[in-house]
C-alpha positions as CSV (number, residue, x, y, z in Angstrom):
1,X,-59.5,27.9,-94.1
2,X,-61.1,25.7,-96.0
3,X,-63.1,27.1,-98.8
4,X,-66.1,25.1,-98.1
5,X,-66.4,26.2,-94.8
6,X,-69.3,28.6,-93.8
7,X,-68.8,32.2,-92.6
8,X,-70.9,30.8,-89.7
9,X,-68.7,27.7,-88.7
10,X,-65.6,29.6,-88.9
11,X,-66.6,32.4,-87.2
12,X,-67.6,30.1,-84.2
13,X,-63.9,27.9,-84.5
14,X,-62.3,31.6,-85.0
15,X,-64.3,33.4,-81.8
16,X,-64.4,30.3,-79.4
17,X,-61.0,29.6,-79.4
18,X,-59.9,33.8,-79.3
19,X,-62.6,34.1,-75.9
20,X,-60.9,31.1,-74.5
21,X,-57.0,33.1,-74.9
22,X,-58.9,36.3,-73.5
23,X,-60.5,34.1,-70.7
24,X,-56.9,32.4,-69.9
25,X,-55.3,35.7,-69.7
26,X,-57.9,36.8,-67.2
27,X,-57.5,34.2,-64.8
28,X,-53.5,34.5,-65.5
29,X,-54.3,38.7,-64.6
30,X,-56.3,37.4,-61.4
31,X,-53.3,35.2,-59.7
32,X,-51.5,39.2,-59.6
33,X,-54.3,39.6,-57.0
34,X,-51.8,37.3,-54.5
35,X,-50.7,39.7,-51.8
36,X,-48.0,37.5,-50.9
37,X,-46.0,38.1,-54.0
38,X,-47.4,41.5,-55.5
39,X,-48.1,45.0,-54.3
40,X,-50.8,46.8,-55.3
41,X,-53.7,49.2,-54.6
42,X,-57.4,50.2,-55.0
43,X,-56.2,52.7,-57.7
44,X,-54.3,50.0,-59.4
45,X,-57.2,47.6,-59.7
46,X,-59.7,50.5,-61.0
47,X,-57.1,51.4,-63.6
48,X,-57.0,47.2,-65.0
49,X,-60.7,47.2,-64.5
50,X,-61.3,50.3,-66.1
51,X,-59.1,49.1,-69.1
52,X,-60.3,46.0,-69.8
53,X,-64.5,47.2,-69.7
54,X,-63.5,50.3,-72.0
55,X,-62.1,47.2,-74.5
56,X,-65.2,45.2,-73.6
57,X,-68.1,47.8,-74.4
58,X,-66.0,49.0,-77.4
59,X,-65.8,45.1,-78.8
60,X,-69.7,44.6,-78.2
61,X,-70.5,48.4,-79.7
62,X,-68.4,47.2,-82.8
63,X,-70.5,43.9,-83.1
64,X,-73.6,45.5,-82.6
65,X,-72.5,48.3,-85.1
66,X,-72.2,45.5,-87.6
67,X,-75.5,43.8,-86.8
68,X,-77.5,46.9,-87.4
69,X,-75.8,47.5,-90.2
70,X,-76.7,44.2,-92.1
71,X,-80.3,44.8,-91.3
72,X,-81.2,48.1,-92.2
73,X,-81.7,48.9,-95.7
74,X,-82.0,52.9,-95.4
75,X,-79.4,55.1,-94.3
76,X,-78.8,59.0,-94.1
């Protein structure tokens, strides 16, 4: 990193190009979907889908965690 480079500009060359990895892996997990070369059922799907929105809300919770944090200025 370079040392003049803002918290803001890195954060946005950091966090663009780790949601494009998680967005390739996605559409790698969706070609699984092809019922010619995998088995799978509803129970299996719920499972992944269940997985992946606990990681979601638990990534956006964290973010928001961190926004409220930086503009309160009273805390018990």
């Amino acid at each position: 990193m370079d040392n003049s480079e803002k918290k803001e500009d890195r954060f946005k060359r950091v966090a663009s190009r780790r949601v494009e990895n998680i967005l390739k892996g996605i559409r790698s997990l969706s070609k699984c979907s092809n019922i010619n070369n995998y088995e799978y059922n509803e129970e299996d799907l719920n499972k992944m889908v269940k997985a992946i929105k606990k990681e979601l809300k638990t990534m956006e919770i964290q973010y928001k965690k961190n926004l409220k944090n930086n503009t309160e200025s009273f805390n018990f």
